[in-house]
N, C-alpha and C positions, 0 to 999 in steps of 0.2 A: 378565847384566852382572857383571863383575868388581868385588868389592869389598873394601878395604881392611880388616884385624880394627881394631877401634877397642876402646882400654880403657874399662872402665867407669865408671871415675871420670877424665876428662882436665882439665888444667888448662885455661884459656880459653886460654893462648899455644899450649897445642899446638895448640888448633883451628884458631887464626890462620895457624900456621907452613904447616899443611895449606891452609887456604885460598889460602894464596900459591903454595901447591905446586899447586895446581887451575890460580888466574889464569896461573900460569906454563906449564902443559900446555898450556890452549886456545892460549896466544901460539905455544907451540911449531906448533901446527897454522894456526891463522889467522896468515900469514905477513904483519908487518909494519904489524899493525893493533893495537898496544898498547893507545894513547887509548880507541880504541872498544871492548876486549874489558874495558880497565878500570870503563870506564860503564855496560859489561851487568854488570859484578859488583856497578855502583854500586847496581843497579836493581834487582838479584833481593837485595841485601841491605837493600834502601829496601822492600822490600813492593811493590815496582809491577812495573807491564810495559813494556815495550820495543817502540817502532817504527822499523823499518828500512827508510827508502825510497833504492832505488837500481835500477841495471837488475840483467837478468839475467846472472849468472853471477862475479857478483865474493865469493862465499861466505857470504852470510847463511842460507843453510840449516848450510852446516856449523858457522857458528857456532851454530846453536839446538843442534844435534845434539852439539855439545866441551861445550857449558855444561853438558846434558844427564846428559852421561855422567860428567865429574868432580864430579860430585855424588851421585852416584847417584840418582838421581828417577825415576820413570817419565816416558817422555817419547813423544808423539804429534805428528804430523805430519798438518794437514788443508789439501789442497790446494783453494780457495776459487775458485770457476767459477761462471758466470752461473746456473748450474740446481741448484747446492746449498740446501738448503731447511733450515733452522732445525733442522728433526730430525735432520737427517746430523750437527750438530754438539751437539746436547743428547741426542737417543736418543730411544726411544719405545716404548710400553706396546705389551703383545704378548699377545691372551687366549690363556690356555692352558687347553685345553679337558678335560684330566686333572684339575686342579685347581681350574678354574672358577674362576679369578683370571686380572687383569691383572698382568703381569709387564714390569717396566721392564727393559730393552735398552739399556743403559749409555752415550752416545756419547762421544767423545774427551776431551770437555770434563774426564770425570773425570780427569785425567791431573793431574802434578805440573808439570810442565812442557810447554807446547803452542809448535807451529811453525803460525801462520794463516797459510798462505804465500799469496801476494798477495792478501792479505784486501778491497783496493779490484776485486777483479776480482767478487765477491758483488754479489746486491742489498742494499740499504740492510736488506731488512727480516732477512736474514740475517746481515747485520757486527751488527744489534743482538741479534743472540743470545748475542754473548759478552757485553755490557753487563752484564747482572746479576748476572755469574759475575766480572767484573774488578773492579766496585764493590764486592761485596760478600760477595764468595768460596759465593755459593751461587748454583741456579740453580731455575726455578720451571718442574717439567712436568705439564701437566694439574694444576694447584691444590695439586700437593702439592713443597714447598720441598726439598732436598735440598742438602747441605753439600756442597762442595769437601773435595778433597783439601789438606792444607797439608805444605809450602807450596802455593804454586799461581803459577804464572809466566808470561802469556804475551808471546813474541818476535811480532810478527806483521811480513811484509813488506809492502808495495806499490808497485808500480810508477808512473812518473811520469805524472803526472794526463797529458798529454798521447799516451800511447799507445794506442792503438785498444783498448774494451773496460771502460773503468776507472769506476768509480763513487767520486766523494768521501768521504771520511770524512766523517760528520757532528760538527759541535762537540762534542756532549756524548760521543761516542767517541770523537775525539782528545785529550780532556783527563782517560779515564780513562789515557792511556800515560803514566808519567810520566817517561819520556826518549824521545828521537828521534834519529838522527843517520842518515847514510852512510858504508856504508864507503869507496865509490870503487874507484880501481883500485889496484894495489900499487903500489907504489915499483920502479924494474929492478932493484936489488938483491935485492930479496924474489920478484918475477917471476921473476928466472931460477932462483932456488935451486927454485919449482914447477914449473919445468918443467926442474928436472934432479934432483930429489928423488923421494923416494916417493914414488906415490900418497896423497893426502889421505884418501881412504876406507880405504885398507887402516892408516895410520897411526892413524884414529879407533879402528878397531874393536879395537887395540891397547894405545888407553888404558885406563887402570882408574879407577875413581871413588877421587879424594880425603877424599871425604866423603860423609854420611850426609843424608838430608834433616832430619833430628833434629838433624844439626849446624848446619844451616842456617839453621834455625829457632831455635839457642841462638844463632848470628852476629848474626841480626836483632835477638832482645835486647842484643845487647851492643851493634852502632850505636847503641839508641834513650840509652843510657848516656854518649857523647860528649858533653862538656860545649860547650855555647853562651854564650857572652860576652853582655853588656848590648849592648856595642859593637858585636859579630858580626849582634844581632838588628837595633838601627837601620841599621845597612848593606844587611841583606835588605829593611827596610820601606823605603828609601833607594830601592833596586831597584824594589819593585812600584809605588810611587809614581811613577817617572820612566817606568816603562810604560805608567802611564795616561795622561800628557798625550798628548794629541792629533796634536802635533807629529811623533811617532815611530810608533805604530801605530792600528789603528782600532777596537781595545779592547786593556785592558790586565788584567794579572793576575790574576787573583783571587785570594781567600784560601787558594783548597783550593790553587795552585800553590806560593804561598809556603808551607806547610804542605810539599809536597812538596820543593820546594826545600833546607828545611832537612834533612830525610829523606835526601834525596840525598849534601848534603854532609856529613852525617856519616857516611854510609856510606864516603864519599873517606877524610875522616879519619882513618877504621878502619882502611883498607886499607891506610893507609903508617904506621901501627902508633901512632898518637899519640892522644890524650885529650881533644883540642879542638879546633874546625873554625876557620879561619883565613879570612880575606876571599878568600885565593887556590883553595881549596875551591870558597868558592862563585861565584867567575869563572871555575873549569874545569867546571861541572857547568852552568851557567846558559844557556849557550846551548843544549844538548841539551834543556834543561826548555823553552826558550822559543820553540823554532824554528817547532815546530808548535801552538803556541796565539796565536803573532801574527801579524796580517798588518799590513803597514808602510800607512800613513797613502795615500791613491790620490793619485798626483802625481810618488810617489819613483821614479827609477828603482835606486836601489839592490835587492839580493833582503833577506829576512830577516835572514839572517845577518850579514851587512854591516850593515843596523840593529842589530842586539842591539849587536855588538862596537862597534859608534859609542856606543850608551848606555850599553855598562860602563864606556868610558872618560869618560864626562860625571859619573857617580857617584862622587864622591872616597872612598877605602877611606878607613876609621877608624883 
């Protein structure tokens, strides 16, 4: 993978300017999906992961694979099948009989960046493999703990619960993701330019990494630095509160999402180069955080997201 020389001492703007110069590559390649490729930068600078549910073939692989590469990260792709076993995704101890030791066999998970691509098409007992490695950046094989790589990211897709094959996510897995969205289909403006443009594959393998994962990891420091308001934070507990009535869904927030929440929108704030997160932050970030950790009250026929966007507007900004 091609990488950029990076000085040794950078100022924090030039890192930023880079950064914008990455978010702006993948837009070049994932044709017409801003919104969304801004949220996976929200996500991989909040410290969390990324859930993608849509059908096949509208580019969430190439998005893991753009984010991938302008960053430069190592990056792994594990295709999730009814008969994948826990070890295809954490590895496994191998004796070796020259040196009369067990010798661990590495699997994907060590990677900087991972594609769980239709992660609902596993069994349960295999989507909880990554559990340990998403919560807590290590993972535990045969009794001995081993650290992740940092950063550490993953994108994972799934297919809609109603396609032949799929196993639900389990709560305490969906609420390690801490955004969600769909891409959908293009726009025909951005459709015709894919099918009268390059190829998308030959244009990836073309791009060059922006950044370093070192830089990544200084970006993450500097969101946790965006300053939050007194104001900013009763608006967010404003939020989790009107989650929990009853009336709207059939639980509501928890603290780790609001926690997350704030995470998210200051990495917004980062991105469009300002110092302080603003109520509209966090009603661009808010329904990606809440889609898949609510389910609306039994009765409604609205879906989710049509809830969320009725309770932001019942929440007066400060």
């Amino acid at each position: 993978m091609n990488s950029t020389v990076i000085p040794a001492k950078e100022r924090p703007e030039g890192r930023h300017s880079r950064l914008l110069e990455a978010r702006a590559a993948v837009n070049n390649i994932l044709l017409g999906k801003e919104e969304q490729v801004g949220l996976a930068f929200c996500c991989l600078l909040s410290r969390g992961h990324l859930l993608i549910e849509d059908v096949p073939g509208v580019g969430k692989t190439t998005l893991a694979h753009a984010l991938a590469r302008v960053i430069g990260s190592d990056y792994q792709r594990v295709q999730f099948t009814s008969d994948l076993l826990p070890a295809d995704i954490l590895g496994v101890s191998i004796y070796k009989r020259e040196k009369d030791v067990f010798e661990l066999h590495r699997g994907p998970i060590f990677s900087q960046v991972i594609l769980a691509d239709e992660v609902n098409r596993a069994t349960p007992k295999t989507q909880s493999a990554l559990l340990e490695g998403m919560a807590e950046g290590q993972v535990t094989i045969e009794n001995d703990t081993h650290i992740l790589p940092s950063p550490f990211f993953v994108m994972a897709t799934q297919n809609p619960l109603d396609l032949v094959g799929t196993y639900p996510l389990p709560d305490s897995q969906l609420d390690r993701f801490l955004l969600s969205f769909s891409l959908g289909y293009p726009d025909p403006a951005a459709e015709r330019e894919l099918l009268v443009t390059e190829d998308r594959a030959r244009l990836l393998d073309r791009t060059q990494s922006m950044l370093t994962p070192d830089d990544v990891k200084a970006l993450q420091d500097d969101c946790e630095n965006v300053h939050v308001s007194e104001n900013l934070l009763d608006y967010v507990q404003a939020l989790l509160k009107e989650t929990r009535d009853e009336r709207w869904f059939e639980t509501g927030l928890s603290p780790r999402a609001g926690i997350a929440l704030l995470r998210a929108s200051r990495a917004l704030a980062f991105l469009d180069n300002r110092e302080f997160v603003t109520p509209e932050d966090v009603k661009a970030v808010f329904p990606g955080l809440a889609r898949h950790r609510l389910s609306p009250t039994s009765g409604f026929s609205q879906s989710p997201e049509e809830q969320i966007q009725n309770l932001l507007g019942q929440v007066p900004i400060p």
